[in-house]
C-alpha positions in Angstrom: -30.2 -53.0 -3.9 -30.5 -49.7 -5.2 -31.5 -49.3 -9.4 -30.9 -45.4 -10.4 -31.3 -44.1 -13.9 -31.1 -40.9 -15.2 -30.7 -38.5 -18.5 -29.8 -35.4 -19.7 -32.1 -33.3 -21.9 -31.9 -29.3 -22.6 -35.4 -28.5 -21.6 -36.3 -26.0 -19.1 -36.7 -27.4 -15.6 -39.8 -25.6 -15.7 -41.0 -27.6 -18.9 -40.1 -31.0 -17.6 -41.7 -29.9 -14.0 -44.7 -29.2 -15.5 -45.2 -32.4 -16.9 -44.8 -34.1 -13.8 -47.0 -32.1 -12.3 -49.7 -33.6 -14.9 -50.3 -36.5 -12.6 -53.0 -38.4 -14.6 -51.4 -37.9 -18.0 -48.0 -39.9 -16.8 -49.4 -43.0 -18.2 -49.5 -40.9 -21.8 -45.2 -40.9 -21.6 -44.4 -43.7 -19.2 -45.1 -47.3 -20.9 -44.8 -48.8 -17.6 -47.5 -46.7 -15.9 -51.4 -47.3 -16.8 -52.6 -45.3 -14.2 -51.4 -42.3 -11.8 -53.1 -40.0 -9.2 -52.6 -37.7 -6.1 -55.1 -36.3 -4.3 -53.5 -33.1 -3.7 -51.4 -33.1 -7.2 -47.9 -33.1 -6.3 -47.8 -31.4 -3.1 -46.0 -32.6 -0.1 -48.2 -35.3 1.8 -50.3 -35.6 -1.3 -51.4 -39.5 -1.2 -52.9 -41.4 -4.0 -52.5 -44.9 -6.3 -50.0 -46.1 -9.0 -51.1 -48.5 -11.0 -48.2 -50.1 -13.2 -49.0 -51.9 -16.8 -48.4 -55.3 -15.0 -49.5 -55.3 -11.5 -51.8 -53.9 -8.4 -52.1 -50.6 -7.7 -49.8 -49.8 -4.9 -50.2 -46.2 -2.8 -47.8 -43.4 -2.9 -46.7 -40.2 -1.0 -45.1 -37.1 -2.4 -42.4 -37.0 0.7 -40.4 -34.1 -0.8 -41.1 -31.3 -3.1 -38.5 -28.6 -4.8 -41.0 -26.8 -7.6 -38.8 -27.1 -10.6 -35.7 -29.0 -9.4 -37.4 -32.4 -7.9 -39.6 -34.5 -6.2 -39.9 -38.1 -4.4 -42.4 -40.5 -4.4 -42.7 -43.2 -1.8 -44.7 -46.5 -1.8 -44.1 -49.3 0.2 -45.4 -52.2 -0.8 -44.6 -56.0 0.6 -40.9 -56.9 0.7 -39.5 -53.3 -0.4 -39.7 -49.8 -1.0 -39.8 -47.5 -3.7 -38.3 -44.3 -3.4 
């Protein structure tokens, strides 16, 4: 099963990059996020915890980087992946 979702804003992929980059402070926009971090900030390989508002934490891996376009995130956890 595959669960997308996406939106369209006019802010500068440089402003909306930067947030991301703002590891720690994702939990300050995402309701579903109480805690984030990355070792290495987002950099590829970086490794650290994501701890949702209901749940464990569960580890993640910035797998791919393009500074101001996109990123991916991987954790696997028991019985599936997120990507």
């Amino acid at each position: 099963m595959v669960i997308e979702h996406s939106i369209r804003t006019s802010a500068r992929p440089e402003t909306v990059f930067a947030i991301y980059e703002k590891v720690e402070q994702w939990p300050s926009w995402d309701p579903d996020t109480q805690a984030a971090i990355l070792a290495d900030g987002l950099s590829l390989g970086s490794k650290g915890l994501l701890t949702p508002t209901k749940g464990k934490a569960v580890p993640m891996e910035v797998t791919a980087v393009m500074p101001n376009r996109s990123f991916t995130v991987s954790s696997a956890i028991p019985l599936f992946k997120m990507t």
